[in-house]
N, C-alpha and C positions, 0 to 999 in steps of 0.2 A: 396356760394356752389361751389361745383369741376366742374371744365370745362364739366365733362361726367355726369355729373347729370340732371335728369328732372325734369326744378325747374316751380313748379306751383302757388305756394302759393304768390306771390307780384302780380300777372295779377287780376285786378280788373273789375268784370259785374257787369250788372246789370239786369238781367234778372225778377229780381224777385220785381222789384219797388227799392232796397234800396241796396245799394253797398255791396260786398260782393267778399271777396276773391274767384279767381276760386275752390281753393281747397274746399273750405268750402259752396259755397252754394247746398241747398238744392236741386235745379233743376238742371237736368244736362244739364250743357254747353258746346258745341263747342266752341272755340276760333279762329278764326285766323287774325293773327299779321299782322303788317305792315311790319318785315320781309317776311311774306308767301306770301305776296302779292309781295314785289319784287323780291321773287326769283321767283317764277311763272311768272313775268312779265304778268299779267293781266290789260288787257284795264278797262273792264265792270264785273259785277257781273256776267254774264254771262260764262265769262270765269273762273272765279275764282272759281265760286260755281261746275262745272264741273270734276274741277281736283282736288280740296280737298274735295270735300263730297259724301261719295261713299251714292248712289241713290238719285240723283238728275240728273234730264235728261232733256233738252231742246230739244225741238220737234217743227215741223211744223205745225201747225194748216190752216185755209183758207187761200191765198193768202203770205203766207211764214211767216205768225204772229207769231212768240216765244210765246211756251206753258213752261211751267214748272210743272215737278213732279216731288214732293218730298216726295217715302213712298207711294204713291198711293193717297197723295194727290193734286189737280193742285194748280194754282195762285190764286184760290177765295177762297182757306181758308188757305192759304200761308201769314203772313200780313209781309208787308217790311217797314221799319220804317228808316229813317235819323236823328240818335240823338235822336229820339225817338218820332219822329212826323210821321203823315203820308204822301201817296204821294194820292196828285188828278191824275185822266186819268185811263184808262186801254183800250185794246184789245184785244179781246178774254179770257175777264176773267182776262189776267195778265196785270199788270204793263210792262212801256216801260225799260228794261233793259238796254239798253244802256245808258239810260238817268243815270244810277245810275254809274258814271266812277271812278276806285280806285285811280285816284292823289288824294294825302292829306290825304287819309282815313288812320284813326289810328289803327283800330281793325274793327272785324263784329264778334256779339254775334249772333248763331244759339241754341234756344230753340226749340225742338221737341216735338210735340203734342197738345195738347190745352191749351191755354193760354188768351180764351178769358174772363175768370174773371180778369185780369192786362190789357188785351189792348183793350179789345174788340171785337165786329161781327169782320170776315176775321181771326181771329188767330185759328181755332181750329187745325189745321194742322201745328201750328209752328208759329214762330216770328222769319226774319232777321233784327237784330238792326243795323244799317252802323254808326260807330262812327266816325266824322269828326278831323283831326288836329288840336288839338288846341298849337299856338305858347308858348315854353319856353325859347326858347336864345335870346339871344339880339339882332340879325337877323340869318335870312340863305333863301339861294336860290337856290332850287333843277330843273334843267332841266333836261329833257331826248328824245330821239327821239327813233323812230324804223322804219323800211324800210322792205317789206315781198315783195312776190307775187300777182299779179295782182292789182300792182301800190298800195300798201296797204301802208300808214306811218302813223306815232302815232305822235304826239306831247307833252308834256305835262313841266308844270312849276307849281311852288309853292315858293311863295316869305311868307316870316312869319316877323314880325316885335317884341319884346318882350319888353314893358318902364317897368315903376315901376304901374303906375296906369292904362296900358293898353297894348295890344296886337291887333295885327290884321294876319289874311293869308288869302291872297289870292290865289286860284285855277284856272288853265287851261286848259283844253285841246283839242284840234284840230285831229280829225283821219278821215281818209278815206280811203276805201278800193271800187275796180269796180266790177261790175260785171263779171261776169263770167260764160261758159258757162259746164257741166256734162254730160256724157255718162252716157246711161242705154244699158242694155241688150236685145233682143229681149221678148215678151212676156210677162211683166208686168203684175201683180196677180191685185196687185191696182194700184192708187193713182201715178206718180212719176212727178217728176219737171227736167225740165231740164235747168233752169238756176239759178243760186243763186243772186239775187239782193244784188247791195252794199248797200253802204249810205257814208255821210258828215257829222261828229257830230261836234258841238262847244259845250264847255259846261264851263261856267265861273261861278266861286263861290266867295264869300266873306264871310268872319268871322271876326269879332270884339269881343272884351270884353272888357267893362270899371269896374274898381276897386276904387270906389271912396272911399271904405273902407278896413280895412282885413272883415268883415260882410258883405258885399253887393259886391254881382258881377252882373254886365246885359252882356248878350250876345247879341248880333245882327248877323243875315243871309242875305245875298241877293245871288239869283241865277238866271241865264239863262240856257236856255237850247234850242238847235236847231239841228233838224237832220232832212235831205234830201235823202230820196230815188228813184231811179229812174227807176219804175217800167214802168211805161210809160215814155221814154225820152222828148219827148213834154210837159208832163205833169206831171210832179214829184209830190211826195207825200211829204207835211211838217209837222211835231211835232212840237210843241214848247212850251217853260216851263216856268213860273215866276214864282217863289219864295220868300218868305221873312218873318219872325218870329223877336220875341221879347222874350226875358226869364230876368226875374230878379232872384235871389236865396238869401235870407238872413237870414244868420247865427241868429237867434233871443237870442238865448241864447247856451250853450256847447250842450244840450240837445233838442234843437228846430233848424226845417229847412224847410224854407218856400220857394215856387218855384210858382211862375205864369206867362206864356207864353203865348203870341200870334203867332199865323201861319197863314199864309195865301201861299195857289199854285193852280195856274192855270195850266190849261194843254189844250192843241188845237191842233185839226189836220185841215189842208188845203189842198187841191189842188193847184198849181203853174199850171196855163195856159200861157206857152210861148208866144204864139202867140201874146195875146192879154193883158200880162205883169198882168195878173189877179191871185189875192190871195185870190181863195175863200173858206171859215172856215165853214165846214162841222160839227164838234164836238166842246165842251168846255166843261172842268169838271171845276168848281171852289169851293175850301174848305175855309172858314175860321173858323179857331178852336179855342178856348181861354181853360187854363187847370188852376188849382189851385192845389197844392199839399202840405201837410204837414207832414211831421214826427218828433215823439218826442221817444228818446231814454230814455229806461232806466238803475237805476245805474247798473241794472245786465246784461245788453246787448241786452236786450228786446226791440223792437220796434216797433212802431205803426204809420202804414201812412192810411193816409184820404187823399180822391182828389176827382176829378169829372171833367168833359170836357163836354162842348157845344161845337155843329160843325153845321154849316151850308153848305150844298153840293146843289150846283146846278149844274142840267146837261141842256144843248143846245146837242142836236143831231136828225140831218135831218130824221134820219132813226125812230124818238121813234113817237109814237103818242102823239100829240100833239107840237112835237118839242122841248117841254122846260118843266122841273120839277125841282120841288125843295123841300128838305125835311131837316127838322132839328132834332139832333139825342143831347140827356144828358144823359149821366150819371155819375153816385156816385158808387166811390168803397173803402174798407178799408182794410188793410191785416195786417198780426199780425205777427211776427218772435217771436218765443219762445225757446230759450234757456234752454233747460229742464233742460238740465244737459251737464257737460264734455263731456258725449255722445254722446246723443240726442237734435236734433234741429227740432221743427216744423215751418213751416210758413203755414198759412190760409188766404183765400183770398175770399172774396165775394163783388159780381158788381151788378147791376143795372143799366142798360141797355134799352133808350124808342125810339122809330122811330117814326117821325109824320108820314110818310106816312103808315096808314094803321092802325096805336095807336100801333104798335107793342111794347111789351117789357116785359123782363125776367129777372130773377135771375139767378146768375151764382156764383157758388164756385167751389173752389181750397183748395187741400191739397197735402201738401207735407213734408215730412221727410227725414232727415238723420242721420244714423246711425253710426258712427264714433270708432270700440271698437278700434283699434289703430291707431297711427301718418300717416300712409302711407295705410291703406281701407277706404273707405264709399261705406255704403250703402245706398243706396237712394230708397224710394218708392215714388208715387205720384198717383192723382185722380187731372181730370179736367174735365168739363163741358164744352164743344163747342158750338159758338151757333152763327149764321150765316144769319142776316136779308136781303132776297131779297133783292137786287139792284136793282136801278129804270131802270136799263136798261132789268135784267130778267122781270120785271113786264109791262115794256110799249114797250120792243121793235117789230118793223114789218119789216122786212129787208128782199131782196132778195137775196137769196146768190148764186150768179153767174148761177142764172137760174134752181138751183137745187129743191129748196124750198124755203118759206119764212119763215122766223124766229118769231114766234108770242109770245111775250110777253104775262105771264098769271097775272090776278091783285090777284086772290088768291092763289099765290103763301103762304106756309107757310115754316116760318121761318127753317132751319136746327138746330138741335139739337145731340149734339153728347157727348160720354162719354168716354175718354180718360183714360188708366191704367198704369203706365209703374214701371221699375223695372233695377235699373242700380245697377252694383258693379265697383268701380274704385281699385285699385292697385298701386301702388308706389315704386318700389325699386332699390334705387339708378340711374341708368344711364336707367332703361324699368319704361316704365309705360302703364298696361292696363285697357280698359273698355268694358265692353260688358252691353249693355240694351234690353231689349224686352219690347214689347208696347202691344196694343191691341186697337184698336179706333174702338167702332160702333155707326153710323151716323143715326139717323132717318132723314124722311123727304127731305134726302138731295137734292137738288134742280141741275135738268139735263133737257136733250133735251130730249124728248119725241118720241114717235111712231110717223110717219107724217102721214096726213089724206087729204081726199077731202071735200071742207068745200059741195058740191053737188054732183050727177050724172052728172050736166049738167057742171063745176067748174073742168076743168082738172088742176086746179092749187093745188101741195101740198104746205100743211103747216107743220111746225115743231114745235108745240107749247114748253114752257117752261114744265114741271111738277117737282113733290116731288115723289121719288124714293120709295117703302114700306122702304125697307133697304139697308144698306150698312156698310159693315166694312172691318177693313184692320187691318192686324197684320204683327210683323216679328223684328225682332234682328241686333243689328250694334251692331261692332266688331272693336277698333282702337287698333294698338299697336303703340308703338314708344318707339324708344331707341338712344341712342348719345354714342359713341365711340370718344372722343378725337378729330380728326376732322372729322370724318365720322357720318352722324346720315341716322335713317330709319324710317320709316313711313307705315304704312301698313291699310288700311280700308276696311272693307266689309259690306255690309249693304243686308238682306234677305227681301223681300217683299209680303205677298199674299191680293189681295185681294178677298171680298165674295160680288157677287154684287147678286142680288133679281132673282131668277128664271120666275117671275112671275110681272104684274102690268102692269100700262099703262106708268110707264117709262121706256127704255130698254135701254144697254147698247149698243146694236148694232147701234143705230145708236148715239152715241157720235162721238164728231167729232176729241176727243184725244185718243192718243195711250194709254192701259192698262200701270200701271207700271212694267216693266221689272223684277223677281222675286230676281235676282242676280247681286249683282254688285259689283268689286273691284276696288279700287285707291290704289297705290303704289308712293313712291320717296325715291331714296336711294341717301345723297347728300354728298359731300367729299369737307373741305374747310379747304385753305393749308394758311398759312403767310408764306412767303419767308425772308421777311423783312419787315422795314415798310414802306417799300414805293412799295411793292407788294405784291399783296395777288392774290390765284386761286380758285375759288369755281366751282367745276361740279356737273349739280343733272339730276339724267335718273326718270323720275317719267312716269307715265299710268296709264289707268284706260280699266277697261273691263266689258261690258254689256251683258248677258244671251240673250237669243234669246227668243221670247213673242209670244204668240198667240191672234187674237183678228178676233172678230166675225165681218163682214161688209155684206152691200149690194153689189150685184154682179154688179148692175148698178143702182150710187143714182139717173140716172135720168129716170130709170122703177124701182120702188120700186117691183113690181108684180115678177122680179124675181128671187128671194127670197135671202137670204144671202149665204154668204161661209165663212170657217175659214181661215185665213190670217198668214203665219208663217213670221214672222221678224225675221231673224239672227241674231246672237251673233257677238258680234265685239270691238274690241280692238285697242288703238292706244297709242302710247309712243313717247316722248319726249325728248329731251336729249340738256340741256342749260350748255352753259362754260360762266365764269364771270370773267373777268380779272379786279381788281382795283389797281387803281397805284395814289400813293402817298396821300390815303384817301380822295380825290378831283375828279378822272375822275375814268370811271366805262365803257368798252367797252364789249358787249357782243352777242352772237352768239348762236343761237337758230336752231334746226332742228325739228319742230313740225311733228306729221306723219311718223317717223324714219324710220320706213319697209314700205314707200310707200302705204298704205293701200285705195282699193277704193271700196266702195260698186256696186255689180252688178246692183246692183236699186236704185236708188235715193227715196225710198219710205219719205213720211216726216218724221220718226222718224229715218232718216240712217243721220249719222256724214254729213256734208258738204264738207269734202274735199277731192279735187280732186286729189290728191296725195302729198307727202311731199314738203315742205317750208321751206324754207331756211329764217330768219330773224335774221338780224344784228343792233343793239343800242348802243347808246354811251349815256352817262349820268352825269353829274358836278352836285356836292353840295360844294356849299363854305358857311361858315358860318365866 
């Protein structure tokens, strides 16, 4: 195709269980590349999902813990997958985000809306699949480094290896950034922090694949994973992560494809006592999952996969009653892709879904359609079914949370249930391509913090038990365009959010302890990329992103509930970026980043305000020889 063309159709997901050209699958997907990821220069997902997904916002939760909203929905029905597995751990609902670092990563599939008849509990609100490197040359080895403000440097490496019956990459990466201290303003309405804690991350990966056939491939993982924060300097806070799976996949016949994988990851938090050289492990999640999958195509392009997954999850945490649980979770699912015609494609999806704890378990289907009348529209409708089994930590935990309340676990907790609607049209012509979708999700049952109570007259202590919400839904419209000019391309997102929480019940939104989703939000990058010759080349891209200002209801003071709430305005705020990328002789890569461009700094540090303290200057160098 022409250099100014937006070419879609060779990027291959998988969103939907079975491979499937971006242009052509039924579900609409986000993509981004392992180019977007380096010209973004993204550490962690965190950074990444930021500035290319307009309404997606990281926020503070208790004690500086990373919340995620995506759409009005958070981390607990947000599901994040590596290759297609799950992750053990969370905090506050979410996954540890730094743990998930972009060295190596080849792509990330973003599916919006429910998807738990294909992946299961946690997906009603989306699926991030992180697709890892898998090696094709005969070798190469990619370093890079970065150096910012407040002693802040990145490290990272990827060595890949390519034989005839085997492959291997290895992954690194090293970053640290310190603490640092924020001004506020006088008079604070809530909530503000005024220091932003660092961390230490290592996070080493392995990848193998043996070929002892062209029919038979086995994959292999190993990972580590270790981050250090240093909230108390005496006494630091530790994460840390092991990793490791097994996949075979065999070609059985042109028309048969068989897949069964083992995973296993642990996840653990400690306290580090200096003093007395003590590492003691306060949490542990550990998963092991084994999956079976099969698809068999037919002559007309029709295809049909069966699978099912056993997982056994045990949790250790000081804070749950009892200390220790454990619960095993099967299920069986089959989805049908229907090739109606030149036009029309359906695929169907129905799951089966059981939890020991509690005998939980439901039926869940999916439908989806595309409408194709010519080479460069689709239109896409879809129906899912969301549906979201208490976690053993909603259900047994009793925590005190910094003296505010205690957090009580309910054991009748019921399952969430949600029904998901949306409605996308894509566009294609030549060098633009647009999409605009509208959704509609409403949630029964959906499971929040509660009203807080005295469990006596005589009992000054509150509690904040778990409950199931009467209702909740959330609607609203994303909007991307993009177009390539020769060497200039543009990007443009907007994403609109409302949601409808229950006027009434014994669950209320006032006292969640996340920020509402923000109703508005845009991402921008306009990028410009020159060859000189071939032994130089200049890329420059000014990209941002801008957030609407949010209301949301709190108490005046969580530690006298008695007097009474107030409405809380959080400001609008925007910040831009502007990277130059010097490469010289297709081997070294030097480049120069001003994050924060117009110095922007929030009058209040409330936790959903941006973290930085005004504009950074960071400088990287980077070698791939092959």
């Amino acid at each position: 195709m022409e250099k100014d063309t937006v070419e879609l159709g060779p990027v291959v997901v998988t969103g939907t269980r079975t491979p499937k050209a971006l242009a052509a699958t039924p579900v609409p997907t986000r993509i981004i590349t392992s180019k977007d990821i380096q010209r973004i220069d993204a550490t962690n997902i965190q950074d990444l999902l930021q500035q290319e997904l307009p309404g997606a916002e990281f926020s503070y939760a208790m004690n500086q813990q990373t919340h995620l909203n995506i759409s009005g929905f958070g981390g607990q029905s947000i599901l994040f997958l590596v290759d297609g597995e799950r992750l053990a751990g969370e905090t506050m609902d979410d996954v540890d985000f730094n743990r998930l670092t972009m060295a190596g990563v080849e792509r990330i599939e973003i599916v919006k809306g429910a998807a738990s008849a294909l992946y299961g509990s946690n997906a009603g609100g989306g699926v991030i699949n992180i697709i890892t490197h898998e090696s094709s040359k005969p070798w190469s080895l990619h370093v890079d480094s970065r150096w910012g403000s407040h002693h802040s440097h990145r490290y990272n490496g990827v060595f890949s290896v390519n034989k005839k019956h085997w492959s291997n990459s290895l992954t690194a990466t090293y970053s640290q950034i310190d603490n640092y201290h924020v001004s506020n303003a006088d008079n604070p309405i809530t909530r503000v922090y005024h220091e932003v804690f660092g961390n230490k991350v290592i996070s080493v990966k392995d990848q193998f694949v043996v070929r002892p056939t062209e029919q038979l491939k086995l994959k292999g993982k190993l990972g580590y994973y270790f981050r250090q924060v240093p909230r108390v300097p005496s006494e630091p806070e530790r994460y840390r992560d092991f990793s490791a799976g097994l996949k075979a996949e065999w070609e059985m016949s042109r028309n048969d494809h068989v897949e069964l994988s083992y995973a296993f990851d642990q996840y653990d938090k400690s306290t580090f006592l200096k003093a007395q050289s003590l590492d003691i492990r306060s949490y542990s999640n550990v998963q092991n999952s084994v999956r079976a999958l099969y698809n068999h195509s037919f002559s007309n392009g029709d295809i049909l996969t069966l699978g099912g997954d056993v997982m056994r999850d045990y949790l250790l945490n000081t804070k749950l009653m009892g200390t220790e649980r454990t619960q095993q979770s099967v299920d069986v699912f089959t989805q049908f892709d229907w090739n109606i015609n030149s036009k029309w494609e359906m695929v169907t999806a129905l799951r089966y879904d059981y939890f020991s704890d509690g005998h939980l378990s439901r039926i869940i289907p999916k439908l989806s359609l595309r409408y194709q009348p010519k080479c460069n529209l689709s239109v896409r409708l879809g129906y899912g079914m969301g549906f979201r089994a208490p976690t053993l930590k909603e259900k047994y935990y009793e925590f005190d949370m910094a003296g505010i309340w205690i957090v009580e676990g309910n054991e009748q907790l019921k399952p969430e249930l949600s029904h998901n609607f949306n409605a996308s049209v894509e566009y294609t012509k030549g060098r633009y391509n647009l999409m605009v979708m509208g959704y509609y999700n409403s949630v029964k049952d959906k499971i929040s913090t509660g009203i807080p109570y005295y469990r006596s007259k005589e009992n000054k202590q509150l509690y904040l038990p778990y409950g199931n919400m009467d209702s909740y839904a959330v609607y609203g419209v994303d909007v991307s365009v993009c177009g390539r000019w020769d060497i200039i391309t543009a990007k443009l997102g907007y994403a609109y959010v409302k949601e409808q929480l229950p006027k009434s019940g014994d669950v209320s939104s006032v006292n969640n302890q996340y920020i509402p989703a923000r109703p508005h939000s845009l991402n921008w990058e306009v990028g410009l990329d020159k060859s000189f010759s071939n032994d130089y080349s200049l890329s420059v891209t000014l990209s941002g992103r801008m957030l609407s200002a949010v209301e949301n209801k709190e108490y005046r003071d969580y530690y006298d509930v008695s007097l009474g709430t107030v409405s809380i305005h959080y400001p609008a705020y925007s910040l831009w970026k502007l990277m130059a990328v010097q490469r010289l002789w297709n081997k070294a890569k030097l480049s120069l980043t001003i994050d924060n461009l117009f110095n922007y700094k929030p009058d209040y540090y409330y936790f959903n305000a941006p973290t930085t303290d005004g504009l950074n200057m960071m400088v990287g160098l980077g070698i791939d020889l092959d």
